[in-house]
N, C-alpha and C positions, 0 to 999 in steps of 0.2 A: 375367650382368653387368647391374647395373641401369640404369633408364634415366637420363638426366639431370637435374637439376633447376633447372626455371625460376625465374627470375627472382619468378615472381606465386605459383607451387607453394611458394618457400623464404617469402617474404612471408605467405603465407596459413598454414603450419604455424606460423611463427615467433608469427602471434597466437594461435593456437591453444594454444601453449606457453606463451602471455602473455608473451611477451617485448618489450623495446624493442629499438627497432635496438643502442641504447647497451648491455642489458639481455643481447643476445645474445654477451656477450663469456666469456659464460659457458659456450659452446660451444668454447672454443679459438680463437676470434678476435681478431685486434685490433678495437679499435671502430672505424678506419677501414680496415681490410674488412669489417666490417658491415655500415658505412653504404654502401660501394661495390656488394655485392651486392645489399643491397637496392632499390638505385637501379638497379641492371643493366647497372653500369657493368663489373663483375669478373663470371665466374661462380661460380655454385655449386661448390666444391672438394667430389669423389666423396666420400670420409670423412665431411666436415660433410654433405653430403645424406642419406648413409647414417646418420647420426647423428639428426640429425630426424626422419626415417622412421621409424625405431624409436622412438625418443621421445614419437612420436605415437600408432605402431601400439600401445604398449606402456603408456602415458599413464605417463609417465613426467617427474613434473613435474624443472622447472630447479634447483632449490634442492636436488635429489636429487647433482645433478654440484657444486655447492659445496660439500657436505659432501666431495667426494675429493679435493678439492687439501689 
């Protein structure tokens, strides 16, 4: 089971990815839980951490998930 992801852990991948909070809507978010996790106000939902994770391990840029919708 993996661990959980913080608040600072989802914020530091998410530049990583180059994304904006607005930007990371492209994850299967709406823009305000975007803005809400990145503020640390929501947490990180398991699937979207799990999703970055890979994304990152894998360098998997965001424009790669636009092309699937």
């Amino acid at each position: 089971m993996p661990k959980e992801m913080t608040e600072k852990q989802y914020n530091q991948a998410r530049e990583v990815l180059g994304l904006s909070i607005v930007g990371a809507s492209v994850l299967g978010i709406s823009r305000r839980q975007a803005q809400r996790i990145a503020a640390g106000d929501a947490p990180v939902p398991g699937p979207l951490a799990n999703l970055v994770r890979l994304m990152v391990a894998k360098n998997i840029k965001p424009q790669y998930l636009e092309k699937l919708e």
